[in-house]
N, C-alpha and C positions, 0 to 999 in steps of 0.2 A: 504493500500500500504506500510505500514511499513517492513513489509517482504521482498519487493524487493527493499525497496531505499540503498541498499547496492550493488545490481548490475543492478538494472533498473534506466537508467536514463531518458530516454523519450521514452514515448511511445503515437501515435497518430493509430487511427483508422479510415478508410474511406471509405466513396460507393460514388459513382454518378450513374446516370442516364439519359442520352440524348440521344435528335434526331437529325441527321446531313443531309442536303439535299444536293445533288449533282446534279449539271445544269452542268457540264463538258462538253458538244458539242457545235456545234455552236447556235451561238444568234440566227441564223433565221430557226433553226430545226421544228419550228410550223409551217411554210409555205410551199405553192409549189412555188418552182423556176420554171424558164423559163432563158434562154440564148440564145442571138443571133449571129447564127452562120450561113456563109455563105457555109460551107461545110455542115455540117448538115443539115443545115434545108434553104437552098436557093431556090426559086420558080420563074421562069418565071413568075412572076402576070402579066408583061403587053407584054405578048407574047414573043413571037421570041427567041434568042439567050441570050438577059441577064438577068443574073440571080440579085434578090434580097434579102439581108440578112433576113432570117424568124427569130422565134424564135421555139423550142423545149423545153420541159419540163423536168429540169436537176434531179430536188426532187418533192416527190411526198408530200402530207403534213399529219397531224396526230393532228387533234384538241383536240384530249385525250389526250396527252402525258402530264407529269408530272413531277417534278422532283422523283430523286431515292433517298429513304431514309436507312439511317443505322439507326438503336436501339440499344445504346451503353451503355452496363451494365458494371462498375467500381469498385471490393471492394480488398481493399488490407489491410496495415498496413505498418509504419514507427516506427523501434524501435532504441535505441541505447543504448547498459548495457556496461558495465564496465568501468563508468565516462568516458563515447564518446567514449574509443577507439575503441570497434566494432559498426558500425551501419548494417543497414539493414531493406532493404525494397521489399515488395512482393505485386505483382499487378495481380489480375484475370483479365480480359477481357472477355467478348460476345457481338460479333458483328451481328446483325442480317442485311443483304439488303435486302430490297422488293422494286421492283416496279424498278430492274435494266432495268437501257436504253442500249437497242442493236438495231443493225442496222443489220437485219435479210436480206437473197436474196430471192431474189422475182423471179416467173415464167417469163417465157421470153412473153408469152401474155399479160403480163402488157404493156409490149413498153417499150422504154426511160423513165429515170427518175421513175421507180420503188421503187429505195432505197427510205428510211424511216426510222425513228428513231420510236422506240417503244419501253416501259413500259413490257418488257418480261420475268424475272429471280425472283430470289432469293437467296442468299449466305449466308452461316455462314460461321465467324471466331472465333475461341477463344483460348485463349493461355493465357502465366504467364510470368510474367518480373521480374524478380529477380537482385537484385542489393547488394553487402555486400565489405563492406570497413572496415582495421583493421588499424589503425594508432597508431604510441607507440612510446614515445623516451626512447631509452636506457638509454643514461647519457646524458651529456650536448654537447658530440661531436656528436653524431650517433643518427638518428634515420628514422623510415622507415614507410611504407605504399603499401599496397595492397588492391587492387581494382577491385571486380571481377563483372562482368553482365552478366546474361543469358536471351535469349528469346526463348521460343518454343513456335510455332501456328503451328493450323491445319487449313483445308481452304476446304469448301468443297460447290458446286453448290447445292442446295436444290428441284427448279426448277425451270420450263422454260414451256414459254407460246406452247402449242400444234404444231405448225404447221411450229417450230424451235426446238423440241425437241428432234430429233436422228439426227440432223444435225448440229449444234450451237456446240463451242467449243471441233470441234475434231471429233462430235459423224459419225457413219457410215453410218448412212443414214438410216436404216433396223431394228436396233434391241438392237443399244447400244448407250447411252446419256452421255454426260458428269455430268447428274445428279448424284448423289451422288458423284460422283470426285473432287479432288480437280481443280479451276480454273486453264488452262492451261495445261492438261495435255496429255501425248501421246498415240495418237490412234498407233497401229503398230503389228509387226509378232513376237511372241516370240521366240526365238532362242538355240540349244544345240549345240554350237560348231560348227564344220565343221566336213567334212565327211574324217574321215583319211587314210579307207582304201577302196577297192572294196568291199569287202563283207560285211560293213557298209552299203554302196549305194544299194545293192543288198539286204540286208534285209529291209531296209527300203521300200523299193518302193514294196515289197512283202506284207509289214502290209499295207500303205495306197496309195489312191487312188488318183494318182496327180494334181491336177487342178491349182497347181500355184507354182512357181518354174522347176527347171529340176537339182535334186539331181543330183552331181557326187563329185570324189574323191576333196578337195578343197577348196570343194563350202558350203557355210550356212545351217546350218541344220532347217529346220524350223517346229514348235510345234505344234500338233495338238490339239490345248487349247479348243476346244468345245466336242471334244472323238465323232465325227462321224465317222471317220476312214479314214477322206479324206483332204487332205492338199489343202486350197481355200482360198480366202479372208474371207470367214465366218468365220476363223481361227484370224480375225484381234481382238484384243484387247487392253484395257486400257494399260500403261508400268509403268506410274507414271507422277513424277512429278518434276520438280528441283527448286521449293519454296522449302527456307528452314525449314529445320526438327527444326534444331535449330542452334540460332548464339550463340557466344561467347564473349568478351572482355576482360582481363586481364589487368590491369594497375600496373608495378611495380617501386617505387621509395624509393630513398635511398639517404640520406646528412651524410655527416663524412666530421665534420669540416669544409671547406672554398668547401669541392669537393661535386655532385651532379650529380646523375645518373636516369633517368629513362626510362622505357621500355613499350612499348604498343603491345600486339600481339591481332589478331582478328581470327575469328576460325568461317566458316560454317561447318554444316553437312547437306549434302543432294544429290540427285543425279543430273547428268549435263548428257545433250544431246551433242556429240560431232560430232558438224557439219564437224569439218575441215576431219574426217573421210571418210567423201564422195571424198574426192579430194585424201587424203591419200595413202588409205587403197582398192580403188576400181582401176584400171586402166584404163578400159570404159569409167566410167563414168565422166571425164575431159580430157582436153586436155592439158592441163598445167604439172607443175612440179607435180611428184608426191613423195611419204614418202621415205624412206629408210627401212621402214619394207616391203614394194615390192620385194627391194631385198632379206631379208631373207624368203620370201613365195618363189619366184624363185628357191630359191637355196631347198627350202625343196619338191619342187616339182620334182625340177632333183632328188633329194634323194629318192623320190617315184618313179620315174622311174625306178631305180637303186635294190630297196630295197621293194618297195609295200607297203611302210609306210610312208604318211605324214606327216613331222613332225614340225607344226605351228599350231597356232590358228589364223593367220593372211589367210583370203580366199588369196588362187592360184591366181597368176596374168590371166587373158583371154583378148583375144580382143573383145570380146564381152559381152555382159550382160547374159545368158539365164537363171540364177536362180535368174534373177530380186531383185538383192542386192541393186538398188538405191529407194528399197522402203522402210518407216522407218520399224525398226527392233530393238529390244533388242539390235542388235550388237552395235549400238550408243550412249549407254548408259553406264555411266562410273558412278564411284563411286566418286563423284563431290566435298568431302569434304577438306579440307587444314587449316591448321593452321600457320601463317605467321605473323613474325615480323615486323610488319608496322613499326615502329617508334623507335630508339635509339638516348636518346641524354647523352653526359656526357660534365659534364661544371666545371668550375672552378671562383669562386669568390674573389679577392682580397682582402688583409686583412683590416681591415673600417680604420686599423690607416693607411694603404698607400692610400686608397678614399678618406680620411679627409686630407692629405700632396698634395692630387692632385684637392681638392673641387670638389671631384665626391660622388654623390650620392648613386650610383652602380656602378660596373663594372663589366664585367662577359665572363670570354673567353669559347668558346663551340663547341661542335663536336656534328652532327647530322647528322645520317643514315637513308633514308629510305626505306621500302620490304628488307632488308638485306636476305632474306633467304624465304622459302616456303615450306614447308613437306606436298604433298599430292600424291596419284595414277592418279592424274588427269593427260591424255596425252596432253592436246589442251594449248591453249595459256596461258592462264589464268583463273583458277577455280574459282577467285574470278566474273570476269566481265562475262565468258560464250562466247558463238557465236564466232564472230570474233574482237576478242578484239584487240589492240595492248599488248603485254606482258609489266607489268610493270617494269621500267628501276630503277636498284638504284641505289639512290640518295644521293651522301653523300657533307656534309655542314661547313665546317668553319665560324668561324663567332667571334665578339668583340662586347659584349652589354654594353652602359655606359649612363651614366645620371648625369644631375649637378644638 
């Protein structure tokens, strides 16, 4: 090691290996329930008109079930060269599950009380966590640090017990599983735009054969992703997924003198399902407030009245549904990723001979922002939370820290 003790200052090497088991449902999932209920399950037992509370079988029970295990392989490295100021650490990951607990539906000849928890999957994950910190002081007033982390995982269903396997997680029922997918992902219609003019509508309906939608000028153009030559549900497929591809972290901080600044921004990349879209972007299919891009579809529709050219990617307002747009579809799917300043603080510390005239031990005055800003394509509330979040509010903080 003489060769590198000039810029290798530590270096450790690592693996692990375990098994993790997951009982995550309830305590009494090994049994059959029963509940008594007078709506349910009331009986005449001693004739006539009153009724008395029976009981009904709410769970059915599963004396095999087990817990669900992960097999977790661990090999990375921690180094630090150029006397500490850079380090840096890098982590493989393999996660295998077997033996995942789902609660699969059951035929309706079972009766009441059919659910049950059962031992029916399999998932892998694996990814790399990477973490790298440069710290350095200039001179005796300034000096700084940067701190950066990455994670990227993949995530994907391996299998699933038979008789949940085109139906569990999305799948259609027929012919496509969320096996090999990643966990969570969207079954739905793939989409090219909308139809902007007649003779778009007009050709289209001339190649295929329609069984689901009703093309017109507008309206969603929907993908014939199997090449039968017929636009059906058979047309339904995978879209993705909105686990991230990969996060970010950035830490940056900086002292000059008595002053003190640091910065935190955090960064997904991955795709987002955007729900608010159905209430938006459709005008059927709610009865509430609807977007402001309504308006510009309106107006682009008088402009095809006018002119025989559609000019939106936003579907035509209707009062009704007939190219069945509130089914999922490519169209809801956004490019989900953003990079966003969580965290600004700058502060200021008093000089020690005025803490030593006031017998404080610190003092320290400071300003602290936070989400000050967001850079993404994302339309919905907030790309970080998804669904229906509240959008987050910034927050900004004054503040006087001291100690005797």
């Amino acid at each position: 090691m003489e060769a590198t003790r000039s810029w290798l200052s530590d270096l450790k090497i690592r693996a692990a290996y375990g098994v993790n088991g997951n009982d995550i449902i309830a305590n009494d999932a090994f049994y059959a329930k029963y509940a008594l209920d007078l709506d349910k399950a009331g009986y005449a037992i001693a004739g006539g008109n009153s009724l008395a509370p029976g009981a009904y079988r709410s769970r059915s029970t599963n004396p095999d079930l087990t817990w669900e295990k992960t097999y977790q392989t661990n090999v990375g490295f921690d180094a630090s060269v150029l006397n500490n100021r850079l380090t840096f650490s890098f982590d493989y990951f393999h996660k295998k599950t077997d033996n995942m607990l789902v609660e699969k539906p059951y035929i309706a000849t079972i009766g009441e009380g059919g659910y049950c928890w059962y031992n029916g999957g399999e998932m892998l994950n694996h990814g790399v966590e990477i973490t790298a910190s440069w710290r350095q002081s200039v001179n005796k007033d300034f000096s700084y640090e940067i701190g950066l982390n990455v994670t990227a995982m993949k995530n994907k269903v391996t299998d699933l017990m038979d008789d949940i396997y085109y139906t569990w997680g999305g799948g259609n029922g027929i012919d496509k599983s969320v096996v090999g997918q990643p966990l969570g992902s969207w079954m739905g219609y793939k989409t090219d735009g909308v139809f902007h003019t007649q003779d778009e509508v007009d050709a289209y309906k001339a190649k295929y054969k329609i069984s689901f939608g009703n093309p017109a000028v507008g309206r969603l153009r929907y993908v014939d992703t199997n090449g039968d030559g017929e636009i059906s549900d058979r047309d339904r497929t995978w879209l993705g997924t909105d686990l991230p591809k990969a996060q970010f972290g950035l830490n940056l901080a900086a002292n000059w003198k008595n002053f003190d600044l640091s910065l935190f921004f955090n960064s997904i990349v991955r795709d987002a399902w955007n729900n608010a879209k159905y209430y938006t972007d459709f005008f059927p299919l709610w009865t509430g407030n609807h977007g402001t891009k309504l308006l510009d579809a309106a107006n682009a529709y008088q402009g095809y009245l006018q002119n025989g050219y559609y000019d939106s990617e936003i579907p035509a307002p209707s009062i009704d549904n007939p190219n069945s747009e509130g089914e999922g579809s490519e169209y809801y799917i956004e490019d989900g990723s953003f990079l966003r300043l969580k965290t600004l603080s700058v502060g200021y510390s008093l000089p020690k001979h005025i803490q030593n005239k006031l017998s404080l031990n610190n003092a320290r005055i400071y300003f602290q922002a936070q989400n000050l800003f967001t850079i993404t394509k994302y339309s919905g509330a907030d790309p970080e939370g998804l669904g229906y979040p509240y959008a987050l509010p910034r927050q900004y903080t004054f503040g006087i820290q001291f100690s005797f």
